[in-house]
KOLDRENSE-483672 format. One record per residue (C-alpha): x, y, z; residue in one letter; residue number from 1. Coordinates in steps of 0.05 Angstrom, whole numbers. Layout:
N
<r c1="X" c2="Y" c3="Z" r="a" k="NUM"/>
...
END
This chain:
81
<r c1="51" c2="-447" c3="501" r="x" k="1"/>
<r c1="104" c2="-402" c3="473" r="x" k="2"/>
<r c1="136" c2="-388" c3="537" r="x" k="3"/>
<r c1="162" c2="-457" c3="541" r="x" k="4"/>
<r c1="189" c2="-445" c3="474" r="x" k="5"/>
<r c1="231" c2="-390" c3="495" r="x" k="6"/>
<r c1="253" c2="-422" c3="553" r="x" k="7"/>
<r c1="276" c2="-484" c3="515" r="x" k="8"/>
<r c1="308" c2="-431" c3="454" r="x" k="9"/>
<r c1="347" c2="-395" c3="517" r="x" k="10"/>
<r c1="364" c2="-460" c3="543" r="x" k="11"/>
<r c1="396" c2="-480" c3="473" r="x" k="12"/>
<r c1="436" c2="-409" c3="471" r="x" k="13"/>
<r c1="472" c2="-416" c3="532" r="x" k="14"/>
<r c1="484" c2="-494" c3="533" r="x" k="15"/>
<r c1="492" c2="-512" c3="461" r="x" k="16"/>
<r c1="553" c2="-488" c3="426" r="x" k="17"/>
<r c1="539" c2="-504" c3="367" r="x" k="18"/>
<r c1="464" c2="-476" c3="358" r="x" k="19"/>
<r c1="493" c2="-412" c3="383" r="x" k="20"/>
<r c1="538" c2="-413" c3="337" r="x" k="21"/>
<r c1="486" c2="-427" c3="286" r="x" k="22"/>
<r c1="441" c2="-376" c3="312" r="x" k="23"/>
<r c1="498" c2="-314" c3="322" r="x" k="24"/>
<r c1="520" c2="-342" c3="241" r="x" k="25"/>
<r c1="438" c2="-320" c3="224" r="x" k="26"/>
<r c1="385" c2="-307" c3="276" r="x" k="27"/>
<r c1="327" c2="-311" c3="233" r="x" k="28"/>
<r c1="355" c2="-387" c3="203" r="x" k="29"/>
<r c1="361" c2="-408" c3="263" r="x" k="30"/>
<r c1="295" c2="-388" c3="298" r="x" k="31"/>
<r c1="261" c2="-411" c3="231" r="x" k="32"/>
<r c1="288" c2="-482" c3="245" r="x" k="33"/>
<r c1="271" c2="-485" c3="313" r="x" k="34"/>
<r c1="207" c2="-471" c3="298" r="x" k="35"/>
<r c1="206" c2="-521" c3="245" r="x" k="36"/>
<r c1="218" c2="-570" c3="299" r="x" k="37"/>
<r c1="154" c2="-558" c3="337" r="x" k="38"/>
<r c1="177" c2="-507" c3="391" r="x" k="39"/>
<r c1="127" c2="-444" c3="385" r="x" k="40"/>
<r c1="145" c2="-370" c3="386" r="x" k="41"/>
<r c1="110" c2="-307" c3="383" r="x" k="42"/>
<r c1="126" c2="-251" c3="327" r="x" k="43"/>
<r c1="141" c2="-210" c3="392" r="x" k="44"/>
<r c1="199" c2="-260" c3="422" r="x" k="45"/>
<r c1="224" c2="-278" c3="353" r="x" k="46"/>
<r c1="235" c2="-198" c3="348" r="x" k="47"/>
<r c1="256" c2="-183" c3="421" r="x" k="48"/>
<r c1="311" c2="-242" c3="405" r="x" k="49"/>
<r c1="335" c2="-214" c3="345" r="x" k="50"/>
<r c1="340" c2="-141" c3="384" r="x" k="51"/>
<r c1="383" c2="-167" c3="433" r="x" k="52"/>
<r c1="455" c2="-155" c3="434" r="x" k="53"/>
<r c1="492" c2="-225" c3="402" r="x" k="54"/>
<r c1="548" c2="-223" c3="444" r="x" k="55"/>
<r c1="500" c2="-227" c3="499" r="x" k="56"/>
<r c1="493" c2="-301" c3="494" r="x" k="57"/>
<r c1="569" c2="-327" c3="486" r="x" k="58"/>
<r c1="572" c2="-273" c3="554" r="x" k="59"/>
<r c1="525" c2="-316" c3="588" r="x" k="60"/>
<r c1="554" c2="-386" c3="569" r="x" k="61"/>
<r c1="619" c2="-374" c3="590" r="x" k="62"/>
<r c1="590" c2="-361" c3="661" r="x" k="63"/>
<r c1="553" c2="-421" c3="665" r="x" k="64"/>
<r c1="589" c2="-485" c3="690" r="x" k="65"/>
<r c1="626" c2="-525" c3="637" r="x" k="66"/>
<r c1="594" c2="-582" c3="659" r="x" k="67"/>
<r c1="527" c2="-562" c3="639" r="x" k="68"/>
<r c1="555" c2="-541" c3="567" r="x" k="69"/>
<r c1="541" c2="-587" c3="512" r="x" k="70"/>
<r c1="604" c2="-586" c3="476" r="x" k="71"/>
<r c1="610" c2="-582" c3="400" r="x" k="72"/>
<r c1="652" c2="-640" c3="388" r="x" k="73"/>
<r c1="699" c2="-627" c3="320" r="x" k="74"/>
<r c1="753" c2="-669" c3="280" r="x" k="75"/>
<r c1="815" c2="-634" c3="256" r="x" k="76"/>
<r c1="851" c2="-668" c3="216" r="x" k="77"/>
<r c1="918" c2="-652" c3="190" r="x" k="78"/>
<r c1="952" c2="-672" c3="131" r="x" k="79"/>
<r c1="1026" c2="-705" c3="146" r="x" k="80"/>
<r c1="1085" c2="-703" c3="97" r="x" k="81"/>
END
């Protein structure tokens, strides 16, 4: 069932922030752990993903609706004097 997997891994590129953030930071990390969570890949869509261009995937998620973004939620916080 390694289709699904690659539908779910897509999914997670263009909706989740911060696993594509993860994933453009080191491809091969981040397919390792998301196959450590039980989704299944082939060696032939684990290489096709690390072929394609990386920019490819922030292109896509800033075309898709905000609202169906997950959005990495961050703290700054700043020192006062």
């Amino acid at each position: 069932m390694a289709q699904r997997g690659i539908e779910i891994l897509i999914g997670r590129l263009v909706t989740d922030e911060a696993f594509r953030e993860a994933f453009l930071k080191n491809a091969s990390r981040a397919l390792k752990l998301f196959c450590e969570t039980g989704h299944e890949l082939t060696p032939l869509e684990i290489s096709a993903l690390l072929a394609t261009r990386s920019d490819l995937w922030s292109e896509v998620a800033r075309e898709i609706d905000p609202r169906l973004q997950k959005a990495k939620l961050t703290c700054q916080y700043q020192s006062g004097s």
